[in-house]
C-alpha positions as CSV (number, residue, x, y, z in Angstrom):
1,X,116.1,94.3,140.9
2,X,112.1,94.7,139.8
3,X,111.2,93.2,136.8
4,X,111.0,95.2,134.0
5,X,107.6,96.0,132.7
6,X,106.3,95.7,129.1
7,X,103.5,96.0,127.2
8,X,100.8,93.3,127.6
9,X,101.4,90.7,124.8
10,X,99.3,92.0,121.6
11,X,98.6,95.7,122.6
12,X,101.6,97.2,120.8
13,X,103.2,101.0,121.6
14,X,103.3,103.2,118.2
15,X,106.5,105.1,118.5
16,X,107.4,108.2,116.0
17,X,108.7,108.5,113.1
18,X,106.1,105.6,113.2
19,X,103.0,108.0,114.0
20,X,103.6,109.7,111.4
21,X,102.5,107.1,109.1
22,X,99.2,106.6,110.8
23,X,98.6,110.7,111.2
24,X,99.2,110.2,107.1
25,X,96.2,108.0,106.7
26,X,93.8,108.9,109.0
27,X,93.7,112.4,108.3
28,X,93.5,111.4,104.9
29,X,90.4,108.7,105.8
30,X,89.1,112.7,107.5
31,X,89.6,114.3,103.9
32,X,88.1,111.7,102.2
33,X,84.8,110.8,103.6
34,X,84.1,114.4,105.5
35,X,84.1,115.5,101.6
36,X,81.2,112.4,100.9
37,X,79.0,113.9,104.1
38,X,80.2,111.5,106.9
39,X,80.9,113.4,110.4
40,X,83.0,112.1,113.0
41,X,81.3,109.6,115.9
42,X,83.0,108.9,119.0
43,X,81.6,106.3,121.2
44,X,83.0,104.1,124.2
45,X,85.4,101.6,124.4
46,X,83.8,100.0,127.4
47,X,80.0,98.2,126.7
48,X,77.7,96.2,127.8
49,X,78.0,92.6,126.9
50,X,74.7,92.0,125.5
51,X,75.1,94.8,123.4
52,X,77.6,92.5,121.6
53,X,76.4,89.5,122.1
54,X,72.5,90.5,120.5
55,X,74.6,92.2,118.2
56,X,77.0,90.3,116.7
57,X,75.3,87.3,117.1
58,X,76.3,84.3,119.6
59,X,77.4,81.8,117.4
60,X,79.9,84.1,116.0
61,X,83.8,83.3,116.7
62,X,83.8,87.0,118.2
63,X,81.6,86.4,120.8
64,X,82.3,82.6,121.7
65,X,85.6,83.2,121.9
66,X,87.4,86.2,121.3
67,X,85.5,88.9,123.5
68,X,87.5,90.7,126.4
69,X,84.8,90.4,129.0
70,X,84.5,91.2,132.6
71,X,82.5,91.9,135.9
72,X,82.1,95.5,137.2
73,X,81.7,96.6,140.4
74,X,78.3,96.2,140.2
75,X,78.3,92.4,138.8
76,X,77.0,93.4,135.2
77,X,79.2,92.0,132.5
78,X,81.1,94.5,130.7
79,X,83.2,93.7,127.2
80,X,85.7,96.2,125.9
81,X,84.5,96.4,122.1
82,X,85.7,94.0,119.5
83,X,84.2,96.2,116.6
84,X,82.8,99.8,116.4
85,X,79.1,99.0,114.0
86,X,76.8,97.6,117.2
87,X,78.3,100.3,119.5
88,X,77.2,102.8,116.5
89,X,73.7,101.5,116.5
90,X,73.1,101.6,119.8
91,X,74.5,105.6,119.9
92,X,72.1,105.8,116.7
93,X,69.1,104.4,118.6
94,X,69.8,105.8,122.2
95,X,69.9,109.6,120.9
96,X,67.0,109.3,118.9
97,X,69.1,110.0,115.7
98,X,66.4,109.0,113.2
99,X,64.2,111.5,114.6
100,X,65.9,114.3,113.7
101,X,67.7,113.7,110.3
102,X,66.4,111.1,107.9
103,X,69.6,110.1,106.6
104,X,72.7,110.0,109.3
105,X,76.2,109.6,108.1
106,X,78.8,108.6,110.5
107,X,82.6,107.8,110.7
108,X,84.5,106.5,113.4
109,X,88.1,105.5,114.6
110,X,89.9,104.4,117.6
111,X,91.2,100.9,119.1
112,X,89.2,97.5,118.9
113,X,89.7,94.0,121.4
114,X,90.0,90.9,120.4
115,X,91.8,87.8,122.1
116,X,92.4,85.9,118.5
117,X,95.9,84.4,116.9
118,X,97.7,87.2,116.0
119,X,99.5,87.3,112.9
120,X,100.8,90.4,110.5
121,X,98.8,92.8,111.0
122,X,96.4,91.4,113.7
123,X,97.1,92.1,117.4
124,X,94.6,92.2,119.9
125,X,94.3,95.8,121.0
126,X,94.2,96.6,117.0
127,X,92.8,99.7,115.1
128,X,89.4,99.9,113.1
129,X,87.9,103.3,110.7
130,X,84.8,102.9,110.0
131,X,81.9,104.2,108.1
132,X,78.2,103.7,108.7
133,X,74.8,105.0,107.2
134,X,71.5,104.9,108.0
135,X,68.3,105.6,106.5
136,X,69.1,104.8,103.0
137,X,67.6,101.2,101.6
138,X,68.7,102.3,97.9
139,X,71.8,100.2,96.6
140,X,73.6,103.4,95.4
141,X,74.9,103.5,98.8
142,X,76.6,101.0,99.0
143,X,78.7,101.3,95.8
144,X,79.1,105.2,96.5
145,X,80.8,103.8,100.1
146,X,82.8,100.7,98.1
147,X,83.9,103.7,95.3
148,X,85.1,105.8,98.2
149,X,87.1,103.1,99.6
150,X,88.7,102.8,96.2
151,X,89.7,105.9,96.0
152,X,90.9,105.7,99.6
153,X,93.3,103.5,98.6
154,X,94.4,104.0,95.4
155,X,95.7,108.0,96.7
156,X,97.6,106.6,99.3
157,X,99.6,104.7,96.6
158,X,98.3,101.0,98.0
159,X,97.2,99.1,94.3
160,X,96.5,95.7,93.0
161,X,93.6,96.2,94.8
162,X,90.5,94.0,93.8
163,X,86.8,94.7,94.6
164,X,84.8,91.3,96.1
165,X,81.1,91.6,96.2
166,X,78.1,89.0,97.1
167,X,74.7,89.2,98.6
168,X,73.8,87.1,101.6
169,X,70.2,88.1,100.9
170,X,67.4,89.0,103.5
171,X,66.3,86.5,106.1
172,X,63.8,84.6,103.8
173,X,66.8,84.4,101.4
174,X,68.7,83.0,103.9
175,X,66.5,80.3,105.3
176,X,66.4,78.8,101.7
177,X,70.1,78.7,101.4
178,X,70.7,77.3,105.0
179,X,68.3,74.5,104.1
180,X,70.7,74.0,101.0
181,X,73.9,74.5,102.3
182,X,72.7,71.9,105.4
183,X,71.8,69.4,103.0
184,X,75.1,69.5,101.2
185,X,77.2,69.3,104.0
186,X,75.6,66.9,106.1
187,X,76.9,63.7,103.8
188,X,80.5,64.5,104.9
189,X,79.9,66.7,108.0
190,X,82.7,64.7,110.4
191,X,85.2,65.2,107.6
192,X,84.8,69.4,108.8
193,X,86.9,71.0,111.4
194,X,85.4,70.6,115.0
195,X,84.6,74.5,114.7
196,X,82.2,74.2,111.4
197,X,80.7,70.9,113.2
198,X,79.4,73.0,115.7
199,X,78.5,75.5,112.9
200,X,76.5,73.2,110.9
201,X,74.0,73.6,113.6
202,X,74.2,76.7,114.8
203,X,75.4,78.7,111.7
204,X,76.2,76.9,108.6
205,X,76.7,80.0,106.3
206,X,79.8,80.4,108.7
207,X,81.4,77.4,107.5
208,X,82.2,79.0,104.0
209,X,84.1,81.3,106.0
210,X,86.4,78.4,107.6
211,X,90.2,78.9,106.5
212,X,90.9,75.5,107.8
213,X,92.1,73.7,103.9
214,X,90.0,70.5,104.2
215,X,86.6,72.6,104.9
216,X,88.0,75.1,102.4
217,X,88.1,72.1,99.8
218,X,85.1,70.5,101.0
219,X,82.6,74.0,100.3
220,X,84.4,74.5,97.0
221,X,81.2,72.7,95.3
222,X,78.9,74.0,97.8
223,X,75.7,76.1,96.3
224,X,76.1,79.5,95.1
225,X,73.6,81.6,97.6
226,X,72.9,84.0,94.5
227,X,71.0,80.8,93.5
228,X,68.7,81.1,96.8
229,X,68.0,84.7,96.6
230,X,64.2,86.1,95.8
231,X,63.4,88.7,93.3
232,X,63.9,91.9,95.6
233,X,67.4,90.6,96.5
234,X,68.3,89.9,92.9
235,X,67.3,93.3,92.0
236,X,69.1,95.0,94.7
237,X,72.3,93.2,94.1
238,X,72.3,93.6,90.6
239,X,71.3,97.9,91.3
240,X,74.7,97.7,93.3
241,X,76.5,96.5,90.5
242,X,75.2,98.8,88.0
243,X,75.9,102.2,90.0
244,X,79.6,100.8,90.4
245,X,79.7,100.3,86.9
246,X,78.6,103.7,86.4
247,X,81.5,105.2,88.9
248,X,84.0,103.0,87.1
249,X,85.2,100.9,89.8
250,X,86.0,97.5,89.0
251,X,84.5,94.4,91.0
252,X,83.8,90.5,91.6
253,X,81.4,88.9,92.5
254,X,82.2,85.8,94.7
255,X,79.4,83.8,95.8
256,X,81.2,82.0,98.5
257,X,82.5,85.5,100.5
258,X,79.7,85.6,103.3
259,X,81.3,87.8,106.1
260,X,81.9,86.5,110.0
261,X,79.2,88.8,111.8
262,X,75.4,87.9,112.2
263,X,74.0,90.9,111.3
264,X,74.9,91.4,107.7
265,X,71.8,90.9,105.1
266,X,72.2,92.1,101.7
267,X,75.2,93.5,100.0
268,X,78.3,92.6,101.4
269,X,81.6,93.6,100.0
270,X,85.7,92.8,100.6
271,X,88.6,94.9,99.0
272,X,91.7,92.3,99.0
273,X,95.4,93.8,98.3
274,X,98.1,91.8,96.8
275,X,101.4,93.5,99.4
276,X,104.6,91.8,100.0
277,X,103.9,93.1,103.6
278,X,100.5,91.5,104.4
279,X,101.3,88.2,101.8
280,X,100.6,87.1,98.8
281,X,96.6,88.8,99.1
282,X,95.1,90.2,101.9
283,X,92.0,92.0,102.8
284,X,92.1,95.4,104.0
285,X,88.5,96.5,104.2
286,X,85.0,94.9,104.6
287,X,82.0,96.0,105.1
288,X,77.9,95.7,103.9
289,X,74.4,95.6,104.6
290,X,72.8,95.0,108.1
291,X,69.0,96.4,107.6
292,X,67.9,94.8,110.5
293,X,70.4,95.4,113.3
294,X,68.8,99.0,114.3
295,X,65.5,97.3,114.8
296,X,67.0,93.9,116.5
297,X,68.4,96.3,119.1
298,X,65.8,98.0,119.9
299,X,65.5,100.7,117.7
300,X,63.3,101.3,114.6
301,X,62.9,99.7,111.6
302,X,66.2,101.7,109.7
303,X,68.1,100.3,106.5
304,X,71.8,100.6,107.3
305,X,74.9,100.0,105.5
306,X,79.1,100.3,106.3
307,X,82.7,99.1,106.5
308,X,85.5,98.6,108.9
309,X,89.0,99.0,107.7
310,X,92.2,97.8,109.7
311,X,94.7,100.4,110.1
312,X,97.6,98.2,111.0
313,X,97.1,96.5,107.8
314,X,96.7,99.7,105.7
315,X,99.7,101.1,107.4
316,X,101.5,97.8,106.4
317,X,100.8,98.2,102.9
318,X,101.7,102.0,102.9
319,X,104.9,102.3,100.6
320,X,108.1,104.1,102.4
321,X,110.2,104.9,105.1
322,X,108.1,105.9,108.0
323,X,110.4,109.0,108.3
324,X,108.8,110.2,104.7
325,X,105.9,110.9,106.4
326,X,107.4,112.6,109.4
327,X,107.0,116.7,108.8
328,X,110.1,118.7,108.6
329,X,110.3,122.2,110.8
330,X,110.2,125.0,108.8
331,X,112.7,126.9,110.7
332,X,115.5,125.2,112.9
333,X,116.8,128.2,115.1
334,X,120.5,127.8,116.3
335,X,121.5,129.6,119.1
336,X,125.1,129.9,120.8
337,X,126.7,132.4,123.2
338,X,125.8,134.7,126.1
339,X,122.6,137.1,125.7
340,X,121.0,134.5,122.6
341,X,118.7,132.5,124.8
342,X,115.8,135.0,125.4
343,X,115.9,136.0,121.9
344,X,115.7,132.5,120.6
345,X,112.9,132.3,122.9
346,X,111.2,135.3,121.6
347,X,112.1,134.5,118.0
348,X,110.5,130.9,117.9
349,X,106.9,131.9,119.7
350,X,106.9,134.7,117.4
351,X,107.3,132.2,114.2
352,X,105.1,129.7,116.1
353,X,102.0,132.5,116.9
354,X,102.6,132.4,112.9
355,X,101.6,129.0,112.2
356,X,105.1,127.6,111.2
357,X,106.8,124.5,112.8
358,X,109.8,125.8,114.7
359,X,112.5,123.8,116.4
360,X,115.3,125.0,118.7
361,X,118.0,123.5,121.2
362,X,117.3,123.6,124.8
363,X,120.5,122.3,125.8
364,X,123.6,124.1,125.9
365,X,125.3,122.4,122.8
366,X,127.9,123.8,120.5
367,X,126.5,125.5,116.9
368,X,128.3,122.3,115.3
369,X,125.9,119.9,116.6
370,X,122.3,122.1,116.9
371,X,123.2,122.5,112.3
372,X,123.7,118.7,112.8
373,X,120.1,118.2,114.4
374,X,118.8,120.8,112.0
375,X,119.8,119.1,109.1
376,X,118.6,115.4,110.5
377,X,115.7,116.8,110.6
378,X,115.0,117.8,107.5
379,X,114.4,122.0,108.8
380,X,113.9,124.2,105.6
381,X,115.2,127.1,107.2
382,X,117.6,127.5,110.0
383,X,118.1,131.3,111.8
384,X,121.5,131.7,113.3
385,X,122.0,133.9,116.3
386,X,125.4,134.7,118.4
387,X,126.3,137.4,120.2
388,X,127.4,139.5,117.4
389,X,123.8,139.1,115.8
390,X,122.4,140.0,119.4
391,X,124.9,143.3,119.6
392,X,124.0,143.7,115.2
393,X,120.0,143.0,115.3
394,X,120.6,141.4,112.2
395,X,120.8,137.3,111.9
396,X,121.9,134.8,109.8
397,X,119.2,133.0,107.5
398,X,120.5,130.0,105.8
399,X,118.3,128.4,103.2
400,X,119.3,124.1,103.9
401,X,118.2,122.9,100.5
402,X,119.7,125.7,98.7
403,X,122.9,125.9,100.5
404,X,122.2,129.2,100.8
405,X,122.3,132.1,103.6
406,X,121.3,136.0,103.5
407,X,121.4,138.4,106.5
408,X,117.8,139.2,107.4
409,X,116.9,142.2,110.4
410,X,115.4,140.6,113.6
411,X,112.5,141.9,113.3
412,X,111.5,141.0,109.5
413,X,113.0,137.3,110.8
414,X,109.0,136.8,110.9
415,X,107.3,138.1,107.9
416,X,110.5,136.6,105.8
417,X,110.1,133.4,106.5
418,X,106.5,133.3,106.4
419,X,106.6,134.3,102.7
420,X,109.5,131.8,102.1
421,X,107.5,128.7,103.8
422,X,104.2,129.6,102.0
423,X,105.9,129.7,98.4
């Protein structure tokens, strides 16, 4: 007997009522930032290496370590993508984008690779939605995108939600606070995890990003990077938190947060949830400033800010039964007895041509069990036809949260039930 086969270990199926769910929040993510002037981006899942690897920055966990890379046909090296920003830019750059708008607005969604630990919420074929904008340097972006993110989730009923905010400054900025950070570290630098060893020399701002609990301890006393930053980073940063002020979103600033990707400079932001599902306090959405990626790719000198947010782990933290989210038919047509099937046929593309969600048994069951089904599935509505409505013309409408039932003509089945379902 053959083996059976399943799914490869981390690249889960999503089944209905399930799917639901998701449809629920990404066609509310749609809503939400189609109404702030983002339009939809779709770019491949396949890329080339070096996209990532120029990108993202080698020293980063992502590409050391966690990248699903591979050989074509042709011997180049070709990575499945672990995050959706660098394949953005290089869409941005390669169709000439800032040549023909000045300000480009862009939202994207579809799966992500990465061969990490998986834990709640993190697999490694996982989810991403993300956001990104070019051609604005001013700081009210920023906060419009971390306001819209608020509102995100705070409609989809997910609260205790707490805004995290830094700046990791521009590259001058930077220099000043690696030269800082270095010196305090190196006093107790084989006391740190064999990871932020290898950091200290090739990125030390990634060791405040360690979860390992002795490094955690350790940089609790490390400088504040708001301490390293020049006057045009201090004035930026402190512009962003002014214009969320003025939108009324609440916020934090934590000088320690410093994101896990390269390209980040700037304003760099976290949302963390406090879920029974995801733990005690998880973080659902991050995002910020990366003025420089366009140009370190290749492309022109572009500011350029925006966020990723995990689906699996916004789905988590959803509240309610998946089947809550899973739409009802309208009309539930139950058919029984000789002559009913081409007029339950006829019936349910007629209702369907009008827009309504129609559901009928293709099986030859008894009436008992196609009002069972019907009312499983939640249907609002439910015609009845048997052979005396065939021989009469005239079937049975029963209204299912009413308890109710009227006779209707067959051919006012239609226009009935279109004014009944759009009340």
């Amino acid at each position: 007997m053959a083996e059976t086969l399943k799914s490869v270990r981390g690249m889960n199926d999503l089944l209905p009522p399930e799917s639901a769910k998701w449809h629920y929040f990404e066609n509310r993510c749609r809503e939400l930032f189609s109404r702030y002037g983002y339009q939809e981006v779709r770019t491949p899942i396949l890329e080339s290496t070096e996209l990532f690897s120029r990108g993202i920055g080698e020293a980063t966990d992502i590409v050391e370590k966690e990248m699903f890379t591979f050989p074509d046909k042709s011997e180049r090296s070709m990575t499945m993508r672990p995050e959706g920003t660098a394949s953005c830019v290089r869409a941005y750059i390669q169709h000439s984008m800032h040549r023909k708008e000045p300000v480009t607005r862009w939202f994207y969604s579809g799966p992500m690779f990465r061969y990490e630990r998986m834990q709640t919420g993190r697999y490694r074929q996982f989810y991403q939605i993300g956001v990104e904008a070019y051609g604005v340097a001013e700081a009210t972006v920023e906060a419009e995108q971390i306001a819209m993110l608020h509102e995100l989730y705070s409609s989809v009923g997910i609260t205790n939600l707490e805004v995290l905010i830094n700046s990791v400054g521009n590259s001058e900025d930077r220099g000043r606070y690696r030269d800082a950070l270095v010196g305090y570290i190196t006093p107790f630098k084989d006391e740190l995890c064999g990871d932020c060893q290898r950091r200290l020399e090739t990125n030390p701002l990634r060791i405040l990003d360690c979860k390992v609990k002795t490094c955690k301890a350790r940089m609790n006393d490390a400088p504040s990077i708001l301490n390293s930053l020049g006057e045009e980073s201090t004035k930026h940063f402190g512009e962003a938190q002014s214009a969320l002020t003025s939108m009324g979103v609440p916020f934090t600033v934590d000088a320690r947060m410093v994101r896990g990707l390269d390209y980040y400079t700037g304003t760099v932001f976290e949302i963390v949830a406090s879920t029974k599902s995801l733990g005690t306090q998880s973080t659902i959405v991050a995002g910020g400033r990366y003025d420089g990626l366009v140009e370190s790719l290749g492309g022109p000198s572009v500011p350029a800010v925006g966020f990723a947010l995990g689906v699996e782990r916004a789905i988590l933290s959803l509240t309610g039964d998946s089947e809550e989210y899973r739409s009802a038919p309208d009309v539930f047509i139950v058919a029984h007895g000789e002559g009913t099937s081409p007029i339950k046929l006829a019936l349910g593309a007629e209702l369907r041509g009008a827009g309504l969600y129609v559901e009928l048994e293709h099986r030859v069951t008894s009436m008992k069990s196609q009002f069972k089904r019907a009312d499983k599935l939640g249907s609002h509505f439910v015609v009845v036809i048997g052979e005396a409505e065939v021989e009469s013309g005239v079937v049975k409408l029963k209204n299912m949260q009413q308890r109710s039932e009227e006779e209707v003509r067959l051919a006012e089945v239609q226009r009935v039930l279109s004014e009944r379902c759009g009340e």
